[in-house]
Every structure is written in structure tokens, then in C-alpha cells.
N, C-alpha and C positions, 0 to 999 in steps of 0.2 A: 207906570212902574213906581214911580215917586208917592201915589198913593199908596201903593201894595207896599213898599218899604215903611213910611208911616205907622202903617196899621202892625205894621213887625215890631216896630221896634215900641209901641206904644202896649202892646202885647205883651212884651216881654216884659216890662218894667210891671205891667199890671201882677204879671204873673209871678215873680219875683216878691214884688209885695205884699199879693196875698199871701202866698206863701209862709215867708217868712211872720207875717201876723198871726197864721193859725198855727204855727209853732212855737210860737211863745206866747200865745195864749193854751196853749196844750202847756207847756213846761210850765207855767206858772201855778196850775190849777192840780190841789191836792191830790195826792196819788192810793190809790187803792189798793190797798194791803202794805202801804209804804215803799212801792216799787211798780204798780202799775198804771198803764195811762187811765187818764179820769175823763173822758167826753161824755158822761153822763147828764145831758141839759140836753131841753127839750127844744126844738130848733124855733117852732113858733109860738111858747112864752117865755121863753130865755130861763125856765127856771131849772135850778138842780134838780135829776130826778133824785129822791129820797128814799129808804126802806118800806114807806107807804109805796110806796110805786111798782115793788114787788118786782118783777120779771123783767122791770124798765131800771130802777133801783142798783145802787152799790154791791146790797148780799148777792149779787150776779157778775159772776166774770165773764166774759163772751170770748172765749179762745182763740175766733176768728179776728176781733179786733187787736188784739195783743201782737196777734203774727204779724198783722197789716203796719200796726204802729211799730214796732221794732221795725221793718223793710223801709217805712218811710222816716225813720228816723235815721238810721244809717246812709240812707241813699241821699237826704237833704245834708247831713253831714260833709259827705262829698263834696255835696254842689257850692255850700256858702262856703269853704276850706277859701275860696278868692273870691265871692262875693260877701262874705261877712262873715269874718275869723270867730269872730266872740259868739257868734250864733252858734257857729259848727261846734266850739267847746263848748257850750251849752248841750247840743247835740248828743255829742258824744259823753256828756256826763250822766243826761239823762238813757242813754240809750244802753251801755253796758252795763247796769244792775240789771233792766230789763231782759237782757241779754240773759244772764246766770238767770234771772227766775224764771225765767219761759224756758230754759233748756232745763232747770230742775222738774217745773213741772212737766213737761214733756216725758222725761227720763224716767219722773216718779209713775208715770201714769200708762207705759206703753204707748204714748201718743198723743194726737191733741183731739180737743174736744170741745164744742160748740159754746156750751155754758158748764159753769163750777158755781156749787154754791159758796157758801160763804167759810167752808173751810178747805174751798179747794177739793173738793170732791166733784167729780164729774155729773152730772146729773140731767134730765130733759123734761120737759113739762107735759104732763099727764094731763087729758082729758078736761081735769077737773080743774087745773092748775095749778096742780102741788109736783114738788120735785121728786121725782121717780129716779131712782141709781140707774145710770149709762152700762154698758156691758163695755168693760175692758179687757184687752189679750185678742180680739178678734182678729179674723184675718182680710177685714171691710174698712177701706178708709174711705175718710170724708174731706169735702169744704177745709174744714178748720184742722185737716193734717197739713194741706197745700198750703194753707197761708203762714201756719208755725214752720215750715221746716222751712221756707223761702226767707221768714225773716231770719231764721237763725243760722241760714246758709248766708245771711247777706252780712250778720255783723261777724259771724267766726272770719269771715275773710277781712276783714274789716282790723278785729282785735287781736283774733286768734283761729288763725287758719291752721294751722298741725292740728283740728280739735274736730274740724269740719267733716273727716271721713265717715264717721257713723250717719250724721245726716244725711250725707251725699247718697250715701248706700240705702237710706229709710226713703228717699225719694226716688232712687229707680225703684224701690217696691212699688211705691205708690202709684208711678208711673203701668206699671206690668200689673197693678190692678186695674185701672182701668180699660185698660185692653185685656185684662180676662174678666171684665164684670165684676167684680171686686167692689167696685168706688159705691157710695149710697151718697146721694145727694140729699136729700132731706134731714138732717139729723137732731131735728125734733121730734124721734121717736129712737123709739130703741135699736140700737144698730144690732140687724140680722139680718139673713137670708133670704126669711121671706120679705122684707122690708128693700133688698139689694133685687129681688125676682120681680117686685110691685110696677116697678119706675119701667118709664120709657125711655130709650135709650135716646139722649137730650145731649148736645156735646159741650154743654158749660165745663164739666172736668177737663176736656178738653180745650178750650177756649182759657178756663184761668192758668193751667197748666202749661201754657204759652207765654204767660207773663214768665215763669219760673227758665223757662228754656231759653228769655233774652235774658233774665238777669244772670243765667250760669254764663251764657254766650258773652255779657260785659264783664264777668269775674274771667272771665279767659279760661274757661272748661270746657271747650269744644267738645269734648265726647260727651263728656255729659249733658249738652245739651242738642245731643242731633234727635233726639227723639221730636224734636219741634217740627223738622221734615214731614217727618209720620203724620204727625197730628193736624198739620197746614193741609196735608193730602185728605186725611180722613174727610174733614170737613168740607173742605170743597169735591170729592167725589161723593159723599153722600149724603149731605144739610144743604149744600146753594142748590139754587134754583134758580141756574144758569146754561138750559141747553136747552133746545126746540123754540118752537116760533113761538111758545105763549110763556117763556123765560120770564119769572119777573126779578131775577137777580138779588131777592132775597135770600139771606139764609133762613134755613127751617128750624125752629126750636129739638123737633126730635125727624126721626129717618120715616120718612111718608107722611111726617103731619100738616099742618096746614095755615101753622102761628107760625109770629117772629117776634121774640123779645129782640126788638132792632137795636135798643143797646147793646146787649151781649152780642150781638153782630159788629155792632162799630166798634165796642172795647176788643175782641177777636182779629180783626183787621190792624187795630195799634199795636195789640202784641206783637203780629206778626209781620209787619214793619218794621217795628224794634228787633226780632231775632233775626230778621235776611240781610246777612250783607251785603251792602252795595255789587251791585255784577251780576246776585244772585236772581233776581227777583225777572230776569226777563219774561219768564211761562205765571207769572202768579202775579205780578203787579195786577195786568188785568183783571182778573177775577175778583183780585181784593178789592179793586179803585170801582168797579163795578159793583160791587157788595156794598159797599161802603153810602158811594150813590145812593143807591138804592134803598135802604133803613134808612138814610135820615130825610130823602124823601118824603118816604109814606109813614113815615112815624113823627115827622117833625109838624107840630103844633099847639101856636104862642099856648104857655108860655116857654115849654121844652117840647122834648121827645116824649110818644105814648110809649107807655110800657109794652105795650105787645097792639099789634095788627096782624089780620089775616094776610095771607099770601092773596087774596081779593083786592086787597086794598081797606079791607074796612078796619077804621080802627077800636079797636075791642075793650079797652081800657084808657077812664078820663086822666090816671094816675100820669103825672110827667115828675119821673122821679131826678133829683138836684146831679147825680152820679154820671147819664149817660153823657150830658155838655161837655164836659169836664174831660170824658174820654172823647169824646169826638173830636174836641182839638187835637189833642193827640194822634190822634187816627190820622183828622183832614192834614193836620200838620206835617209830620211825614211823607204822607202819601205828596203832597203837594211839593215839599221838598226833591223828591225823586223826579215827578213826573210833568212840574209844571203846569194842571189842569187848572184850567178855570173855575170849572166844577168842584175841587176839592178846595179853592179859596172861599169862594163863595159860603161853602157848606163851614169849613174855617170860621169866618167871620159870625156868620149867624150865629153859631153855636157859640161864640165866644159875648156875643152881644147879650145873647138871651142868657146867660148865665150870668151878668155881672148888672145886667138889667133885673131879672125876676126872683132869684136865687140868691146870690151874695147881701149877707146883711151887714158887712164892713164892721159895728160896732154891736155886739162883738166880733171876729172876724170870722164868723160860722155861718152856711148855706142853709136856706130850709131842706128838708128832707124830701118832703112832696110836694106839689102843687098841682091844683086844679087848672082849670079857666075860669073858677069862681074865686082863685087864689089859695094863699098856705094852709097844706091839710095835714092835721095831725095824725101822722100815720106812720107806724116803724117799715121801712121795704125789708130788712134782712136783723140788723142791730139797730139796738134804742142808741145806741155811743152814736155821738156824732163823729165826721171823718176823721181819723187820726194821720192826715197829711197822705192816705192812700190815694184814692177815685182822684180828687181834687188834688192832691198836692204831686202824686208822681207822675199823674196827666199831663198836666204843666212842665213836667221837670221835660217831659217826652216833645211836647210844643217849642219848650225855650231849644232842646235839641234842634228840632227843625228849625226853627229861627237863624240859631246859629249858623248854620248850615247853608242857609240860601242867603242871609245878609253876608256871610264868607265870598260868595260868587259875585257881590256887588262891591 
């Protein structure tokens, strides 16, 4: 036990520390349009990307990072309020201008949207590479509605909550699209119909939309966040591959297929940790901590997690992207707080080792993006921005949680 507490409380201070260095290395670093976050640097030659760099480049806003940096700007706000006051007004200074121009453009725009060019117009990349106009007014959301309306549900409660009701209400839409088919996951093309009829029915909307349903469940909106119920059952009645004798306790990327993005599995099980209150969780811990198991298993190899493995076992991509570690603490941490497993320490510590071991560049205090087993590859997984305190920072925030939690019973 004296080693398991060690390893907590050495955790925690690491985690802290990161932390708060990739936050003020974010605050310090020019802002984009004079109000947005700047993680535009390239993780494996530390360089600014530039307007040569095009679609990697400044004249690109990426709507999804903006929501992500607001959420973890407000939420680290919180946390250093008694571990580091002057950080948190830092926090908070940067974080409500951000606040007003993500909810302007939002407002102005019908909604949020993946990339904007450079005057703020919504835009997607064509074929060729040139910026093609996004369709706005539709009745299809995306990715980067979930992560704008999450941040901006998270600072109005924050700054200004009498202000929050229109959001609250654009996300039970969101919510009631994805369960009518609605939601389009890809939105590097033109958001339509035939584009929402293409897709296989994949429960990442699902999966991030659980992040949303703990953070209403911590702002104290129970109703608004039972739809997390639904969505914990969708998944495990129809993604795990958790019943009959050749089970392998993976979740399935989509309904009969035959992958597992095992991160999106491990990050899926943290969210859903974070919304079950304690008492709740007696019919689902199992499944989760089996789930759990299970993806960082067959996905887990030096230097990270592969991006996706067959439900065979074989792993299908060299890519081990810096994101799933980060979550899996989260996940194993949790889960482990609850239930005590050995298996979930175990799986803990790795992921926390290989991440500060292979990933973490300390100086500056930014992770590679990808890696091989031949080492760092210059490769975008979703956004060129590097983390704005989201994957990496509210991962940690969700570990220091369980920490706290089990170093409380000792």
C-alpha cells in the first residue's frame, strides 16, 4: 500500500505541474484575432506554424479547439482557485473574452463549425485544398457544436449563468439529433444529408456527448444531464462485445463492425465514471472496468495505445496517438478509485509512465502529437493546435479527482 500511495501522491504533483505549465505556456503565447487560444506549433519541431503552412497556419480557426480551450480554461480555473490563486486570475482573465467571442461567433453563425477562415467565415477544404463555404442554418450537427456549446455552458455558469438557457436548450437539440440521425461526424465536407446517410452508425457522438452530461451533472443540472443514462446503455447494448463465450470486451467503433478505436473506448468509460454517482454504478461498473481492461490490453504498445485494433486482436495502425494516455489515467483512475482493482492500477501506472516517459516534452511543456515505435511523427490526428489543456489537462484534472478520493480513505 505504501507503494500505491507513493505512486498517488507523486502523480499528482506531476499532474498539477504539468498542468499548470501548459497553461501558461498557452496564456503567454499571442492570441489569434486578439482573443483566441494560439497552440499553433508544431509538437516535433517546436516551430510556429505560419500562413505558409495553410490549413496548419493562423488564417485557420478550428472551432473544435476553441470550445475545448474555453472548457479547460474555466474548469483549471476552478481547480488552481486553492492550488494557485494567481494562475486561476490569469485563468479567468484569459478565459472570459474567449467566452464573449466564441458565444458571438456562435450566435453570429447559427452554430459552431470545424474551421473559419481568416475572417471568420465558416469554411471546409475541398478536394484541391482551397476553402469551399460550409452550409449554415442546417438542421445536422457536428463534433465542433458539442465542444462550443460545452465550453460556453461551462464559463456562463462560471461568469454568467442567467445567460446559459439558450445553450442549454441548443444542446438538448443536439442531443435529439443524434438519436434521430442528425449528428454528421466528418465535417470536412459539406454538412448534408447525403453526407449524415454516408456514415456508419459509430458512437463517438455518443461517447463525447458524455463528457457534456458529467460536466452538466458537476454544474448541478440533473435533468439536463440524464440523457448520459441513455447514452451509457446505447453503448454497451450495442458497441461492447461483452456477451457469449468468444466476448472479447471491446467496444466496436460502429453496430456489427469489427475495429476498436480503444481510445475512444477508454476516453468513453472516463466520461462515464465521471457522470455515475457513487451507489449508481453497481450493474455498469462491470462492463465499464471490463471495457476498460480490455482496449488498453490489446491496444496498448511502447510507446502508447494503437489507434485502432481489430476485435481479433490484431493491431491495425503503427499510429500511438499522445491523447489516449492522458485519458486513460482518467479512466484507470476512477475506475480504480471505486473498485479497488489491481488491474485498473496496473493499467494507471503504465499509461501514466508511457506518457511522461515518450510524449511529454517538459521544455516547452507540450506532448508530441503522434508516435511511432520508430519515434515522433509528424502527423495532425484531428487539429494541427496543440492541446489547449483539454485530452491532457482535464484528464489529469479527472486522475487528481481519484487521487483525492482514495488518498481521503488513507
Amino acid at each position: 500500500m505504501s507503494d500505491t500511495l507513493d505512486f498517488l501522491a507523486e502523480a499528482r504533483a506531476a499532474y498539477v505541474a504539468a498542468n499548470a505549465a501548459t497553461l501558461r505556456w498557452m496564456l503567454d503565447r499571442p492570441a489569434l484575432h486578439g482573443v483566441y487560444l494560439n497552440t499553433k506549433m508544431n509538437s516535433v519541431t517546436l516551430k510556429d506554424y505560419t500562413a505558409a503552412d495553410g490549413w496548419r497556419g493562423p488564417d485557420i480557426l478550428y472551432g473544435w479547439i476553441q470550445g475545448r480551450g474555453l472548457e479547460a480554461l474555466v474548469t483549471h480555473a476552478a481547480f488552481f482557485e486553492t492550488e494557485d490563486p494567481a494562475l486561476a486570475q490569469r485563468l479567468d482573465a484569459a478565459a472570459q473574452p474567449l467566452f464573449e467571442a466564441l458565444a458571438d461567433l456562435h450566435d453570429r453563425h447559427g452554430g459552431a463549425f470545424f474551421t473559419y477562415d481568416v475572417g471568420l467565415e465558416p469554411v471546409y477544404r475541398g478536394s484541391d485544398g482551397t476553402a469551399l463555404p460550409q452550409a449554415k442554418g442546417t438542421e445536422f450537427f457536428t463534433y465542433s457544436d458539442a465542444f462550443v456549446l460545452k465550453g460556453l455552458i461551462a464559463a456562463a455558469s462560471r461568469y454568467a449563468p442567467e445567460r446559459r438557457a439558450p445553450w442549454l436548450a441548443r444542446l438538448a437539440d443536439l442531443i435529439a439529433a443524434i438519436e434521430d440521425k442528425r449528428f454528421i461526424m466528418d465535417e470536412q465536407q459539406l454538412l448534408s444529408a447525403e453526407a449524415a446517410h454516408r456514415q456508419h452508425p459509430e458512437y463517438g457522438p455518443r461517447m463525447i456527448l458524455m463528457g457534456a452530461a458529467s460536466l452538466l451533472r458537476r454544474l448541478g443540472l440533473e435533468a439536463e444531464a440524464r440523457f448520459g443514462d441513455r447514452f451509457i446503455a446505447h453503448v454497451l447494448d450495442r458497441h461492447w462485445d461483452g456477451h457469449g463465450p468468444r466476448a472479447t470486451d471491446l467496444i466496436r467503433d460502429f453496430e456489427g463492425g469489427s475495429t476498436s478505436n480503444v481510445g475512444h473506448a477508454i476516453e468513453f468509460v472516463g466520461f462515464a465514471m465521471e457522470y455515475l454517482p457513487r451507489g449508481a454504478e453497481a450493474g455498469l461498473s462491470g462492463p465499464l472496468e471490463r471495457a476498460l481492461i480490455a482496449s488498453f490490453n490489446a491496444g496498448f504498445d511502447p510507446p502508447g495505445l494503437r489507434l485502432t485494433v481489430s476485435l481479433s486482436g490484431e493491431k491495425l495502425s503503427p499510429n500511438c496517438p499522445w491523447w489516449s494516455l492522458p485519458e486513460t489515467t482518467r479512466a484507470a483512475g476512477l475506475m480504480h478509485a471505486r473498485t479497488g482493482s489491481p488491474d485498473t492500477l496496473r493499467i494507471w501506472k503504465t499509461a501514466h509512465e508511457a506518457f511522461f516517459a515518450h510524449y511529454w516534452r517538459g521544455n516547452p511543456p507540450v506532448a508530441y502529437q503522434t508516435r511511432t515505435a520508430e519515434g515522433p511523427l509528424d502527423f495532425v490526428p484531428a487539429t494541427p493546435d496543440l492541446d489547449p489543456g483539454y485530452h491532457t489537462g482535464l484528464s489529469f484534472l479527472g486522475a487528481i479527482e481519484a487521487i483525492d478520493a482514495i488518498m481521503g480513505k488513507h
